[in-house]
C-alpha positions as CSV (number, residue, x, y, z in Angstrom):
1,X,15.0,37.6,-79.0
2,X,16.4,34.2,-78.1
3,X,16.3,34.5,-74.2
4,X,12.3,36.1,-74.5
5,X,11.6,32.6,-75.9
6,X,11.6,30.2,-72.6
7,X,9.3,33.2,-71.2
8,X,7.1,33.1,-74.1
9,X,6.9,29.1,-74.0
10,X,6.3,29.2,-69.9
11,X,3.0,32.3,-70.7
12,X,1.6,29.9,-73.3
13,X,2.0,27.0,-70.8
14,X,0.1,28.6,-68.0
15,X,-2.8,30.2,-69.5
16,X,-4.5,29.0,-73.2
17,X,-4.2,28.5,-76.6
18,X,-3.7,31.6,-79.2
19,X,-1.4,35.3,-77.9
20,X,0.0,37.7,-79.6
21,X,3.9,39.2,-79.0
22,X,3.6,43.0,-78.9
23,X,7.1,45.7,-78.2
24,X,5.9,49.1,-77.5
25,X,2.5,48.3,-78.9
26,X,3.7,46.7,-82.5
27,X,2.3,43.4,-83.2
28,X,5.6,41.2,-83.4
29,X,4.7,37.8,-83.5
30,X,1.5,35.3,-83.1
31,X,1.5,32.0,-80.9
32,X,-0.2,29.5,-81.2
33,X,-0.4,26.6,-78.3
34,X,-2.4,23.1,-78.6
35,X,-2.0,20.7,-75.7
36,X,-4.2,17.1,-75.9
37,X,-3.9,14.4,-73.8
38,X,-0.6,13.0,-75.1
39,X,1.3,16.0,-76.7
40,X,2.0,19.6,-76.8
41,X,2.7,21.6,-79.9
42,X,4.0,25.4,-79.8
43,X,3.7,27.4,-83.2
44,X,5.5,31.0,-83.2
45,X,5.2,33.2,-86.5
46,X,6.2,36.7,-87.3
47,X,4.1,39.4,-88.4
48,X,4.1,43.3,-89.3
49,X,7.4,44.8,-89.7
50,X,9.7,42.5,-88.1
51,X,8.5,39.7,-90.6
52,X,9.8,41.7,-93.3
53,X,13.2,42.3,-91.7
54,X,13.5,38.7,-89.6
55,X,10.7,36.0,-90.9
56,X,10.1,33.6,-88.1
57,X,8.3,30.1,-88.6
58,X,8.8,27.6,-85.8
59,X,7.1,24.5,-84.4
60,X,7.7,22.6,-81.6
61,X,6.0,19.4,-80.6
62,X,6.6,17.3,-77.6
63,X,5.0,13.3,-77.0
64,X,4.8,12.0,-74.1
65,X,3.5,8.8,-71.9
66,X,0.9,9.9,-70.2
67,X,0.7,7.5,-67.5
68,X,4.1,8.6,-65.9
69,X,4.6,11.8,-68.5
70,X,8.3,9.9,-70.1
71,X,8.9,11.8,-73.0
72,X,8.8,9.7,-75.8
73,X,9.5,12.6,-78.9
74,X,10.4,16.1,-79.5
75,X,10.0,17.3,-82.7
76,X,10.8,20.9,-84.1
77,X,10.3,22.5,-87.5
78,X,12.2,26.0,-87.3
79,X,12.4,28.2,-90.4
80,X,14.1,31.7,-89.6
């Protein structure tokens, strides 16, 4: 689970703004990605069966300067 997680974040990066984690076909976990001008957030939550056996409720959010893209905070709300 952990080292699926850099690939999930570098997908969401690339193409939009809501996905949906699926193994063999079963819904695992929703995604949610918002970028505006100054900040990124990344949202991951469980559903179906593996939220009954291993709830999952994380946020990430990144600031940064965007005249030369400094970060200036990273903030992260995880809930497993």
């Amino acid at each position: 689970m952990i080292r699926g997680i850099p690939f999930l974040l570098f997908i969401t990066i690339i193409c939009g703004q809501n996905y949906s984690a699926n193994v063999y076909g079963l819904p695992m976990a929703k995604i949610q990605y918002k970028s505006i001008s100054d900040s990124i957030t990344l949202k991951v939550e469980t559903i179906g069966l593996i939220d009954a056996i291993w709830p999952i409720k994380n946020a990430y959010t990144t600031n940064f300067d965007t005249t030369h893209f400094g970060l200036i905070a990273f903030k992260k709300k995880i809930k497993q």
